[in-house]
RODREN-881437 format. One record per residue (C-alpha): residue in three letters; y, x, z. Coordinates in nm, 2 decimals. Each point is the difference from the previous one (the first is absolute). Last residue first. Layout:
# residues N
<ala; <Y; X; Z>>;
...
***
This chain:
# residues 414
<unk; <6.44; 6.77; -6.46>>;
<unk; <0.03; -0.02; -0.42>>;
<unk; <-0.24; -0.31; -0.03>>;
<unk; <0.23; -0.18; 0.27>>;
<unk; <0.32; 0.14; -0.14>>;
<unk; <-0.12; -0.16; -0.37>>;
<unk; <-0.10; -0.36; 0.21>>;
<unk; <0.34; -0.02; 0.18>>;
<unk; <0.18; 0.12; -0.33>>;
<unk; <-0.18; -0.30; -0.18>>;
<unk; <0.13; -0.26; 0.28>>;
<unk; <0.32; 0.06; -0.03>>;
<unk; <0.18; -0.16; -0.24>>;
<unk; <-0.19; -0.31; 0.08>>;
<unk; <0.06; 0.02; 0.34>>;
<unk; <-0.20; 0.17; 0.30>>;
<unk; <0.31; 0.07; 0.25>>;
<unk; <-0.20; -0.16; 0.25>>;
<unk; <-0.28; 0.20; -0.04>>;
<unk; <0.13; 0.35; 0.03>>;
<unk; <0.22; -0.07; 0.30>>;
<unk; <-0.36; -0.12; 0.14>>;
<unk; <-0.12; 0.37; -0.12>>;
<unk; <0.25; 0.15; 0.15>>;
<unk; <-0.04; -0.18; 0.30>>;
<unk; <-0.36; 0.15; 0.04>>;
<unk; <-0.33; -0.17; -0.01>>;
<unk; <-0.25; 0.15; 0.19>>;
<unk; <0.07; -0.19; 0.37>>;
<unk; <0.00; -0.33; -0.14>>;
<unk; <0.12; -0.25; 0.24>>;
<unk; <-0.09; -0.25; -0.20>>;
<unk; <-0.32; -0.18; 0.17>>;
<unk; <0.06; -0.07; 0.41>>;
<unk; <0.38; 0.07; 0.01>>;
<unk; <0.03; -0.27; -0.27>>;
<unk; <-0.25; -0.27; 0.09>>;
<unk; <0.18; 0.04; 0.40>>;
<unk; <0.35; -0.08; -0.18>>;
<unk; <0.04; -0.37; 0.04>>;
<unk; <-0.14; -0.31; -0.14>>;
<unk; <-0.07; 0.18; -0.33>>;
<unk; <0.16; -0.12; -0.35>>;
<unk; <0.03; 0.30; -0.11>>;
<unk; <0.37; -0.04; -0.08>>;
<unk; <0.03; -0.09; 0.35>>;
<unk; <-0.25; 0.29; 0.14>>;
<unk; <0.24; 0.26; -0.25>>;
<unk; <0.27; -0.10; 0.17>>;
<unk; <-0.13; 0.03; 0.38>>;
<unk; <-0.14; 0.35; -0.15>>;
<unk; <0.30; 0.18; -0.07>>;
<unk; <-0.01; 0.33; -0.10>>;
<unk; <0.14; -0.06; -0.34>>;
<unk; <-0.16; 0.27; -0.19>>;
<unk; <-0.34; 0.06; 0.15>>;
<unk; <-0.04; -0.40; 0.13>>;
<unk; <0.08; -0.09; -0.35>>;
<unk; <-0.24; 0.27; -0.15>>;
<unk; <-0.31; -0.11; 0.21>>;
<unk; <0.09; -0.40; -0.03>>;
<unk; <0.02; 0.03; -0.39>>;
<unk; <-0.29; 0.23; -0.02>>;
<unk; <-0.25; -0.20; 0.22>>;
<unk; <0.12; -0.35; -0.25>>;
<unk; <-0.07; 0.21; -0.31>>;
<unk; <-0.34; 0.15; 0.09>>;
<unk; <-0.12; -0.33; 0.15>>;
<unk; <-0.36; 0.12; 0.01>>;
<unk; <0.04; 0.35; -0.15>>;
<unk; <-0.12; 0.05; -0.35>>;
<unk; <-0.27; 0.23; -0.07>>;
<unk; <0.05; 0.29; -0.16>>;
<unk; <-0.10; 0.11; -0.39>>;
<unk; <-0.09; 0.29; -0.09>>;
<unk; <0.15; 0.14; -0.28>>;
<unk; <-0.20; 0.11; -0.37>>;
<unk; <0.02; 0.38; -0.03>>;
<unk; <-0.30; 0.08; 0.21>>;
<unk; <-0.22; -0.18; -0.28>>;
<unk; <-0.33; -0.03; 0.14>>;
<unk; <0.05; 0.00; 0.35>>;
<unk; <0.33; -0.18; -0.07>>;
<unk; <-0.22; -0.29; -0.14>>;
<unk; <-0.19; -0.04; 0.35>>;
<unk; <0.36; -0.03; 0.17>>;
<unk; <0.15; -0.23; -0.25>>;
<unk; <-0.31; -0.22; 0.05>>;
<unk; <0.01; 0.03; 0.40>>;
<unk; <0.38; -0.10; -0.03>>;
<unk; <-0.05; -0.29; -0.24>>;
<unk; <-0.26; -0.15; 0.23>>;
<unk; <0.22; 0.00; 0.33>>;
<unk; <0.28; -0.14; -0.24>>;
<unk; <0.24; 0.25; -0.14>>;
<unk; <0.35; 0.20; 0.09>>;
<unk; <0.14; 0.27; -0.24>>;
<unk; <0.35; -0.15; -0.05>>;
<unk; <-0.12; -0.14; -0.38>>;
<unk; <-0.27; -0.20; 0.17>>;
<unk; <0.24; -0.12; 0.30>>;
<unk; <0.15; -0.14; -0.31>>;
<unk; <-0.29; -0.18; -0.18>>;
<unk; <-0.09; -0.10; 0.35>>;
<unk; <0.34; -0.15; 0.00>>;
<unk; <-0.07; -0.20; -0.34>>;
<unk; <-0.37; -0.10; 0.07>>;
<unk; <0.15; -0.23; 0.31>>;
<unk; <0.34; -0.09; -0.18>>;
<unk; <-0.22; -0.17; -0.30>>;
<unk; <0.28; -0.27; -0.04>>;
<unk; <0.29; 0.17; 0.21>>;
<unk; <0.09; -0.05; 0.38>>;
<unk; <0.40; -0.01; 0.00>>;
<unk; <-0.05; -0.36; 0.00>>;
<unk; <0.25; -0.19; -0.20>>;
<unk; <0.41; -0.02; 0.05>>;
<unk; <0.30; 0.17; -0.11>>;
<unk; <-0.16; 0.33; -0.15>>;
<unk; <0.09; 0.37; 0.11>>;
<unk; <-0.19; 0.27; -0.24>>;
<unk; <0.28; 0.23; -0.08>>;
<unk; <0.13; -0.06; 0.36>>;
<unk; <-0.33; 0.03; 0.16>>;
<unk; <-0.04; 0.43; -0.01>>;
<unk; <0.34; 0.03; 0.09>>;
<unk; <0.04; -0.20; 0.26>>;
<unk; <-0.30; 0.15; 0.17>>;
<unk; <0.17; 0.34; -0.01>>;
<unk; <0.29; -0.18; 0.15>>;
<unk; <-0.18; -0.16; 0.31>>;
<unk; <-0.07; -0.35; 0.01>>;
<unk; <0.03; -0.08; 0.34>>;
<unk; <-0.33; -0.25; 0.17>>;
<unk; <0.04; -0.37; 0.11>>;
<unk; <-0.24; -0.21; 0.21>>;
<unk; <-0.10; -0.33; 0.05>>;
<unk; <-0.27; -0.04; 0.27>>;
<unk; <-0.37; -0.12; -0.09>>;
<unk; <-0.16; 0.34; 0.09>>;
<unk; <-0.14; 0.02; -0.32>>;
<unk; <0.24; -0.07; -0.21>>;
<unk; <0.06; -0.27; -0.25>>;
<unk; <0.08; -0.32; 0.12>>;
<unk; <0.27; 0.22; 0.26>>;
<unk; <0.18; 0.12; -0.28>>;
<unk; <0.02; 0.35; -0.09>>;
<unk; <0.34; 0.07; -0.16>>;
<unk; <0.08; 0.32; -0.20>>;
<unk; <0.38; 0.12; 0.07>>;
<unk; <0.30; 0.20; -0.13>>;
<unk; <0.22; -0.30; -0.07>>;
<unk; <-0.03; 0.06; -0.36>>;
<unk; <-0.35; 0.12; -0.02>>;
<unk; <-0.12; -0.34; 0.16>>;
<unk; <-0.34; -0.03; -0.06>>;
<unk; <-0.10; -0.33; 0.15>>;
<unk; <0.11; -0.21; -0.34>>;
<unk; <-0.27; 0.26; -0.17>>;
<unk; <-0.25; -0.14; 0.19>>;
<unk; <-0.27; 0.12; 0.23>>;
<unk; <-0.30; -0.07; 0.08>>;
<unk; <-0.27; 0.25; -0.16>>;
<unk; <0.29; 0.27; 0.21>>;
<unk; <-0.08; -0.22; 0.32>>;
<unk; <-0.39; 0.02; -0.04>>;
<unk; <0.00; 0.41; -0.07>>;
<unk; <0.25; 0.05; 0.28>>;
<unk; <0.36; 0.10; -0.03>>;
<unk; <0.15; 0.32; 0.09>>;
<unk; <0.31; -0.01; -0.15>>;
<unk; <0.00; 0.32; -0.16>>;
<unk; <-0.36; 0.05; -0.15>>;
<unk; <-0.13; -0.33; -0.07>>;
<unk; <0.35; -0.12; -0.15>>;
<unk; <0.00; 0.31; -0.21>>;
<unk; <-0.36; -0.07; -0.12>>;
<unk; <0.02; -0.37; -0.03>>;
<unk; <0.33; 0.04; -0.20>>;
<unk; <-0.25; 0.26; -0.26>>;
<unk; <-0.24; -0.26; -0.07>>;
<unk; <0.11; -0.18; -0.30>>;
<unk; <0.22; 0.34; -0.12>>;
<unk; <-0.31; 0.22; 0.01>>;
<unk; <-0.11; 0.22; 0.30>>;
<unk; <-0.08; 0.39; -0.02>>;
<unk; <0.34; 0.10; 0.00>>;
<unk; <0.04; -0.23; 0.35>>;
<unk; <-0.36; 0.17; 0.15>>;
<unk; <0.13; 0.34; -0.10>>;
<unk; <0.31; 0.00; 0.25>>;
<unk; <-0.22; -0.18; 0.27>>;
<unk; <-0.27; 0.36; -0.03>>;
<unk; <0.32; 0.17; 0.00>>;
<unk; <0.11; -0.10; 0.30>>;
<unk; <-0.30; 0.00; 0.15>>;
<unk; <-0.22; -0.30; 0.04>>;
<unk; <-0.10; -0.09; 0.37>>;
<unk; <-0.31; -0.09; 0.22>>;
<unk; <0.09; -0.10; 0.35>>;
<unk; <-0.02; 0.20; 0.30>>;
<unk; <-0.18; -0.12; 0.29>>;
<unk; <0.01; -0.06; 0.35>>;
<unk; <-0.30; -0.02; 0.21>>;
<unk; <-0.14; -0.36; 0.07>>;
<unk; <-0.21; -0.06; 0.30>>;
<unk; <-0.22; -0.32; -0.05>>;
<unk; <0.07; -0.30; 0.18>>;
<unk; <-0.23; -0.10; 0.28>>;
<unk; <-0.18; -0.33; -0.06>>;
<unk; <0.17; -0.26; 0.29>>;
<unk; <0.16; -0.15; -0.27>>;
<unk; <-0.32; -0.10; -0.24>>;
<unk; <-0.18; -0.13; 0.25>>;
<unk; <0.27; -0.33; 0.05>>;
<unk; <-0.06; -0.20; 0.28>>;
<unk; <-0.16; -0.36; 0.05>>;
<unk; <-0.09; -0.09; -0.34>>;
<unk; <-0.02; -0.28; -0.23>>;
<unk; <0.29; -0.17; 0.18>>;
<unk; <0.19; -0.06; -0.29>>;
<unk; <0.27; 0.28; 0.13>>;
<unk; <-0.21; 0.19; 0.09>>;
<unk; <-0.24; 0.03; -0.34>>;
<unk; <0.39; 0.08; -0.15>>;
<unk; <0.05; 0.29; 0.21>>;
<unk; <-0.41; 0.11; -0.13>>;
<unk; <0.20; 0.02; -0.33>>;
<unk; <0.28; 0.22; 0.07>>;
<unk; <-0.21; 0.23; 0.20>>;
<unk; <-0.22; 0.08; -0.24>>;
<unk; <0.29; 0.04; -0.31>>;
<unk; <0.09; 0.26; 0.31>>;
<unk; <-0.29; 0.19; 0.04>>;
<unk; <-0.03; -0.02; -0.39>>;
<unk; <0.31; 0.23; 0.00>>;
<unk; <-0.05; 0.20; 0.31>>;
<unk; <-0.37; 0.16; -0.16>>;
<unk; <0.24; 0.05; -0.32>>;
<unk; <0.28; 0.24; 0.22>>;
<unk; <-0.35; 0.13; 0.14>>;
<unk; <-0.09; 0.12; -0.34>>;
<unk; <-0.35; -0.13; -0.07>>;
<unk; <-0.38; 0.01; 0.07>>;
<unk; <-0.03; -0.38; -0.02>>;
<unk; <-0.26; 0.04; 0.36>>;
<unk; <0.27; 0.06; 0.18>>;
<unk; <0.15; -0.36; -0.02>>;
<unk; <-0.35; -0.14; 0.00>>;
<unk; <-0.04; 0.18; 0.37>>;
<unk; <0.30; -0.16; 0.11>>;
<unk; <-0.03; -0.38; -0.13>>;
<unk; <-0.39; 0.03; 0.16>>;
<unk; <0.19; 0.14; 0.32>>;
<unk; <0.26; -0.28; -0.02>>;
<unk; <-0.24; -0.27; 0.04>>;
<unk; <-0.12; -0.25; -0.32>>;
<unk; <-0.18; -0.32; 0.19>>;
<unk; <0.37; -0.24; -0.01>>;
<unk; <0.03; 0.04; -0.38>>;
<unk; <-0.36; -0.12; -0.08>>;
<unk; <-0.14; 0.22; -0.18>>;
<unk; <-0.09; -0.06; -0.41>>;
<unk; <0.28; 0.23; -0.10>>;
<unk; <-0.03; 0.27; 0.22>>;
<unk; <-0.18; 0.34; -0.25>>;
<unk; <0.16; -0.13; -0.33>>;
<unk; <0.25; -0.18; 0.19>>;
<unk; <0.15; 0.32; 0.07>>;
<unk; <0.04; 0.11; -0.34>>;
<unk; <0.14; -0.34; -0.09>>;
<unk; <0.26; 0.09; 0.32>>;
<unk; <0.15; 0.24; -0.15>>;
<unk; <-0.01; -0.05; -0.34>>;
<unk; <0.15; -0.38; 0.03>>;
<unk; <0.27; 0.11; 0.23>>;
<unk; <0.13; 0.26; -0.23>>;
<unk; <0.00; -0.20; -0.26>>;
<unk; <0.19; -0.27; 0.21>>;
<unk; <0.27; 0.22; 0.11>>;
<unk; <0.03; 0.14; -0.34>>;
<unk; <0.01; -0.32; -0.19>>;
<unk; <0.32; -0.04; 0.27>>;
<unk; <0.00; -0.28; 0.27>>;
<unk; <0.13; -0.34; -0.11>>;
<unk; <-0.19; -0.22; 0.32>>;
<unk; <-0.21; -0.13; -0.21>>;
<unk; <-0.14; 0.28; -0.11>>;
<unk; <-0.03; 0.10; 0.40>>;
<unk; <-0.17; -0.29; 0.09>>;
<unk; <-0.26; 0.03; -0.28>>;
<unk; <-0.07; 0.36; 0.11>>;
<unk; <-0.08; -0.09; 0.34>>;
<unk; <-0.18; -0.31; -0.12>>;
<unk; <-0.24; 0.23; -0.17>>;
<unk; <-0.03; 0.29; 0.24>>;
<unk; <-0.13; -0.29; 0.28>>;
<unk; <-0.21; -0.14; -0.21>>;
<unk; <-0.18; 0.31; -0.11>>;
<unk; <0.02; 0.12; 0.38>>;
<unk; <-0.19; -0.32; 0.09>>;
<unk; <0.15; -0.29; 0.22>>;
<unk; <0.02; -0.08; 0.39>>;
<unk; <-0.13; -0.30; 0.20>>;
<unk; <-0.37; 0.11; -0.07>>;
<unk; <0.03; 0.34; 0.08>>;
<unk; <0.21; -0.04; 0.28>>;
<unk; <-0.26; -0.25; 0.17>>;
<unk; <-0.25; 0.25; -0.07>>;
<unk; <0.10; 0.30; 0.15>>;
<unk; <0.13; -0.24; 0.33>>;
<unk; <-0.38; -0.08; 0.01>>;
<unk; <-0.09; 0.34; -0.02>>;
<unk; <0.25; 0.11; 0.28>>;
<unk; <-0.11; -0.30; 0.24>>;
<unk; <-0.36; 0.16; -0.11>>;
<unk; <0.06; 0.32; 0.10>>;
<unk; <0.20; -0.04; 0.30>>;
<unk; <-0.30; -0.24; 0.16>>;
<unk; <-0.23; 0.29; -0.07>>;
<unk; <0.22; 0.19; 0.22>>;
<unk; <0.17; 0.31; -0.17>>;
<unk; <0.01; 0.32; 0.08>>;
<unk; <-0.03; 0.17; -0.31>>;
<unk; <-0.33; 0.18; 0.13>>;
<unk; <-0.10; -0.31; 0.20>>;
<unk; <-0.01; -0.17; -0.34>>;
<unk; <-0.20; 0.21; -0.15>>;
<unk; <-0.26; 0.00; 0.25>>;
<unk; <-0.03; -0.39; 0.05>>;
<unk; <0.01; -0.07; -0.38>>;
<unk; <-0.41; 0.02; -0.03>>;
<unk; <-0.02; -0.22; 0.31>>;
<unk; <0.23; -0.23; -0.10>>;
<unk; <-0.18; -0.02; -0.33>>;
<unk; <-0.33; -0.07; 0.13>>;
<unk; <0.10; -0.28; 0.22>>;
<unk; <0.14; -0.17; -0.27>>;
<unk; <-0.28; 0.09; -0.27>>;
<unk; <-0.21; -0.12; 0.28>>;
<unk; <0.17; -0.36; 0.04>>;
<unk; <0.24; -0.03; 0.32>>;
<unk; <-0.07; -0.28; 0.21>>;
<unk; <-0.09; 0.24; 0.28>>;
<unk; <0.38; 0.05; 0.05>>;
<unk; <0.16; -0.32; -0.03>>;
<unk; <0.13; -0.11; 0.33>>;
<unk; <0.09; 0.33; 0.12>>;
<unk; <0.10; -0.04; 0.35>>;
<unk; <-0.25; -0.28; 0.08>>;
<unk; <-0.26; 0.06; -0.22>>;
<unk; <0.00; 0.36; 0.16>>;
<unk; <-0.02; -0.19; 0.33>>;
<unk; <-0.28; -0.15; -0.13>>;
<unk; <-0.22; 0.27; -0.12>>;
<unk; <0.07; 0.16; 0.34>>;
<unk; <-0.16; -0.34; 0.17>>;
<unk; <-0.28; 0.01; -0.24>>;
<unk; <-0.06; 0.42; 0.10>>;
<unk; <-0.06; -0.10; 0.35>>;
<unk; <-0.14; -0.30; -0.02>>;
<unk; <-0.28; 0.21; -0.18>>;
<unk; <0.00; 0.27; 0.26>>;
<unk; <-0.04; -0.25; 0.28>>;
<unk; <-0.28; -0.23; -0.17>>;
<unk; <-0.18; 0.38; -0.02>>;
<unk; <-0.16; 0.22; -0.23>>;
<unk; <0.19; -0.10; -0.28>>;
<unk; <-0.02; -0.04; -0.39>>;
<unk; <0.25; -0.09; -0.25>>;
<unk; <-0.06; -0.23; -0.34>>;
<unk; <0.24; -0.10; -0.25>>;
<unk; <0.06; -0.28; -0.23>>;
<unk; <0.24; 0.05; -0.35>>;
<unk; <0.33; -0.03; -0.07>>;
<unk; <0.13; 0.34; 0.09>>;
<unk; <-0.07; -0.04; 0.33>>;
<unk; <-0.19; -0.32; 0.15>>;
<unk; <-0.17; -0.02; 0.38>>;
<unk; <-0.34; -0.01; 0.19>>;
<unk; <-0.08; 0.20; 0.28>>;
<unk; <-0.39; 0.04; 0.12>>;
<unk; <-0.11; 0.08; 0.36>>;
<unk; <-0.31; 0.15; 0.11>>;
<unk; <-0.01; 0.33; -0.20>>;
<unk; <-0.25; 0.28; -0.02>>;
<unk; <-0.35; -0.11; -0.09>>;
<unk; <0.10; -0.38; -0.11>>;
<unk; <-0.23; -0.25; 0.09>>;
<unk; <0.25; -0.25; 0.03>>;
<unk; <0.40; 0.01; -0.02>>;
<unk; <0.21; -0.21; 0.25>>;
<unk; <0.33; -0.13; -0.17>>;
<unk; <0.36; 0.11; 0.02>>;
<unk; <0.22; -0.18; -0.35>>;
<unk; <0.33; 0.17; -0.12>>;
<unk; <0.29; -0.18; -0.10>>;
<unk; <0.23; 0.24; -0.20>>;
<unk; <-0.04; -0.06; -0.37>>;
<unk; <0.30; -0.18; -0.06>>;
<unk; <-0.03; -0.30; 0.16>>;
<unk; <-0.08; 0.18; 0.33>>;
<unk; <0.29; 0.18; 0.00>>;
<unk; <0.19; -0.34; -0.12>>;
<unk; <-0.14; -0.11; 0.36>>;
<unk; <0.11; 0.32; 0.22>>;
<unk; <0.37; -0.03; -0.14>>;
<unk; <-0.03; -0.42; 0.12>>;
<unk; <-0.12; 0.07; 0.31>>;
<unk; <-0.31; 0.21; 0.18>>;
<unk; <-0.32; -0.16; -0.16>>;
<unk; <-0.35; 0.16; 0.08>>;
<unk; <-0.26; -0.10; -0.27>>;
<unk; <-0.34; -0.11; 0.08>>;
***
């Protein structure tokens, strides 16, 4: 017969607690027989006294009594609490702490989104929102690569050391580990903010170290010989490139009505730079003099074909492609008398314009405006090229047409 001892004693007993004393006969060893259910199924004890066995019920209660549901667990059950037992002590967590941090695992997961979701609405958002083809190119590499490893997680599973050791894993400049850092960090802000996620993993990722560095730049003569080398269509791209400063995506932009030779000006508008700030930059004279013979009232200064047209130009300068410079170099192994060509620095004609300026002026919160930098940290960090000399700024502002042959000859001749 089965003991009661209230209500917590009861749904013991319900659950595979009760446990049932009777005599046993003819048995060698044991008098005394318990009866009781764990794991589902009937089991059988032995004693050798009625003491013993009321002994061992009445524990059996009071364990139904403070744990209510112990012995109802199934074997699997039973068996995986034992097989997590150690590993758990070594974290230091209770068995109760695991699973109240499993289920809180899971009720993330399935409140939250995936990363491919998440990257996709991020982008859409900011499209909408007018941000720059840049922006959003950027965006879209950056985090598409991630997604190739993320994309089907659920947002609120990803930690920051997974987000850390990816990072390192890309093998690249620090300067580039900080850029998709930072795309990362933008779009787990926005799984926040719609309550996919608690915190953001990205941020607390330590930013790479950056070490300053020097900018690629075209000599004097090397920007002398890229504006003989340039025909009439492209030739205003080439002199605005070089002495304003201008990026690739603003000079494809801009309009004749923007160049303003008269009142000594080219103006950036804020549709079409990069920052999304209006800007203005000083038309030198030497740059006055290349654009006056070629100065139209309106139209896009970008010509038909303006792509093959400069490389056409940097051609002429000495400058090729990646591929073109390891041709040129396996023909001049043959023919020693055919040039090798270089390859062209990334942003060659922006790096130079901001080099020289900051040489010959000496003023670097102008040169940030014209720039079109937020302030003059950009400046100090990339153009303050310790090579290049003031004579040979002096040298490249005074680059006119006039000029620009005897910069080449005295180049050739030092």
């Amino acid at each position: 017969m089965i003991e009661t001892a209230g209500k917590n004693q009861e749904a013991g007993a319900r659950l595979g607690h009760g446990v049932t004393i009777k005599r046993m006969k003819g048995h060698p060893v044991y008098r005394w027989r318990a009866t009781f259910i764990e794991g589902g199924e009937y089991r059988k004890k032995g004693f050798k006294t009625e003491k013993a066995a009321e002994e061992w019920k009445k524990t059996r209660l009071e364990e139904a009594r403070a744990h209510g549901t112990d012995s109802a667990l199934t074997s699997a059950e039973r068996a995986a609490v034992l097989d997590t037992r150690a590993e758990l002590e070594e974290l230091g967590m209770t068995l109760r702490e695991a699973v109240a941090f499993a289920a809180d695992y899971r009720r993330r997961s399935l409140r939250s989104c995936t990363m491919n979701d998440l990257v996709a609405d991020a982008i859409s958002a900011r499209r909408k929102a007018g941000l720059s083809d840049v922006h959003i190119k950027g965006m879209e590499g950056r985090l598409g690569r991630f997604n190739e490893t993320f994309g089907g997680r659920s947002v609120a599973t990803i930690s920051t050391q997974e987000i850390e050791d990816w990072l390192h894993a890309l093998e690249l400049s620090p300067s580039s580990v900080n850029s998709y850092r930072r795309m990362l960090v933008l779009a787990f802000n926005d799984a926040i903010k719609k309550k996919f996620a608690a915190e953001n993993p990205a941020a607390r990722v330590i930013r790479s170290k950056e070490v300053e560095s020097e900018v690629s730049i075209l000599a004097p003569e090397d920007a002398a010989r890229l504006l003989q080398g340039a025909d009439a269509e492209i030739l205003p791209v080439v002199a605005i490139g070089l002495f304003t400063g201008l990026r690739d995506s603003e000079l494809k932009r801009l309009d004749w009505k923007e160049v303003r030779i008269a009142a000594g000006k080219v103006v950036v508008r804020a549709s079409k730079a990069k920052s999304a700030r209006s800007r203005s930059v000083v038309i030198s004279e030497n740059l006055k003099a290349w654009l006056t013979p070629h100065a139209k009232t309106s139209g896009a200064v970008w010509p038909e074909n303006g792509r093959k047209r400069l490389e056409a130009a940097r051609r002429a300068a000495g400058f090729g492609a990646p591929k073109e410079v390891e041709k040129s170099i396996e023909v001049n192994k043959e023919n020693p008398e055919t040039p090798v060509l270089r390859e062209w620095p990334e942003n060659g004609m922006r790096h130079s314009f901001a080099t020289y300026h900051l040489l010959h002026h000496k003023d670097a919160g102008a040169l940030a405006l014209e720039m079109g930098h937020k302030d003059c940290s950009i400046i100090f960090k990339h153009y303050r090229n310790v090579d290049a000399t003031d004579q040979e700024a002096a040298t490249f502002w005074s680059i006119s047409p006039e000029v620009a042959a005897n910069v080449v000859t005295m180049a050739k001749a030092g």
